[in-house]
N, C-alpha and C positions, 0 to 999 in steps of 0.2 A: 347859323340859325338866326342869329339876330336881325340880318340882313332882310331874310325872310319875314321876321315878322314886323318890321321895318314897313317893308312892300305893302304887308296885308293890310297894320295899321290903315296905314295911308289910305288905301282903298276904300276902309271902314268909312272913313272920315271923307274922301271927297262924295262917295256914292252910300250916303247914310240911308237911301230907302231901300239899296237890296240886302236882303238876310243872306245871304249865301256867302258872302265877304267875314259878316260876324262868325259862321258858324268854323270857316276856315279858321280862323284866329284862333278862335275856341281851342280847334284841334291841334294848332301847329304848337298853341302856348300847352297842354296836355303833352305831346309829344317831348317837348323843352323842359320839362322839370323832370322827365329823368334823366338828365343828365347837369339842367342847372336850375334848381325849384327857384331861385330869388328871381332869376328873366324870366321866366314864363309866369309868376306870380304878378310881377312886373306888370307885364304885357293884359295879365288874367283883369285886372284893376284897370289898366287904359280902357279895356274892352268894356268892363261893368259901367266906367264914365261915359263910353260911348253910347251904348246902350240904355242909360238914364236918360241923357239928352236925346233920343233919337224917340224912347216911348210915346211923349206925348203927342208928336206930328203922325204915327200912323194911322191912315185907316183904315184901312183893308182890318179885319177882324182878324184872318187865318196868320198877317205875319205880324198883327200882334201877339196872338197866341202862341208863337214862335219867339218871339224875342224874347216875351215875357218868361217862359220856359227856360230858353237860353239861358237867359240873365240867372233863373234859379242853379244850372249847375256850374255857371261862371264861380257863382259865390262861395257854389257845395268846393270846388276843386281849389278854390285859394283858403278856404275857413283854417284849413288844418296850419297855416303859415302865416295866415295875415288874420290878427284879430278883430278890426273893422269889419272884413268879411264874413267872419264867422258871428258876429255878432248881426249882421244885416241876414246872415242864413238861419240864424234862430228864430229871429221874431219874422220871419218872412212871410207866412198864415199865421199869425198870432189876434188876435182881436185887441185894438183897440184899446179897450177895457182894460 
């Protein structure tokens, strides 16, 4: 499984504007934590890094509101293991204030 998401990383990262590579990852690292939650959490966290860097350069509207989404259940699915994540999924619509 590793291997696999090895590949997809990769992908993520040479071809940062297509969404279709993140939302694979997504699902292979979901797939990976039942059977090994620390690598797919792993991987959950590369993915959230890539998807930071990648926010600010889109334009297109529809795949930002895609990644943006993304990135909220990247967060939702690592919260329960990783408490940086789960702290970024708490205040994620929080105001400011």
């Amino acid at each position: 499984m590793k291997d696999l998401l090895d590949k997809i990383l990769l992908e993520v990262r040479n071809n940062p504007g297509g969404t279709k590579a993140y939302e694979d990852l997504y699902y292979i690292c979901r797939e990976t934590m039942k059977t090994d939650i620390s690598l797919g959490v792993r991987y959950l966290k590369c993915l959230s890094d890539s998807i930071e860097r990648v926010m600010p350069m889109i334009e297109n509207e529809n795949d930002l509101r895609f990644i943006f989404n993304l990135h909220k259940r990247v967060l939702l699915a690592a919260a329960p293991h990783d408490f940086e994540a789960y702290l970024l999924y708490v205040e994620w619509e929080r105001e400011p204030s």
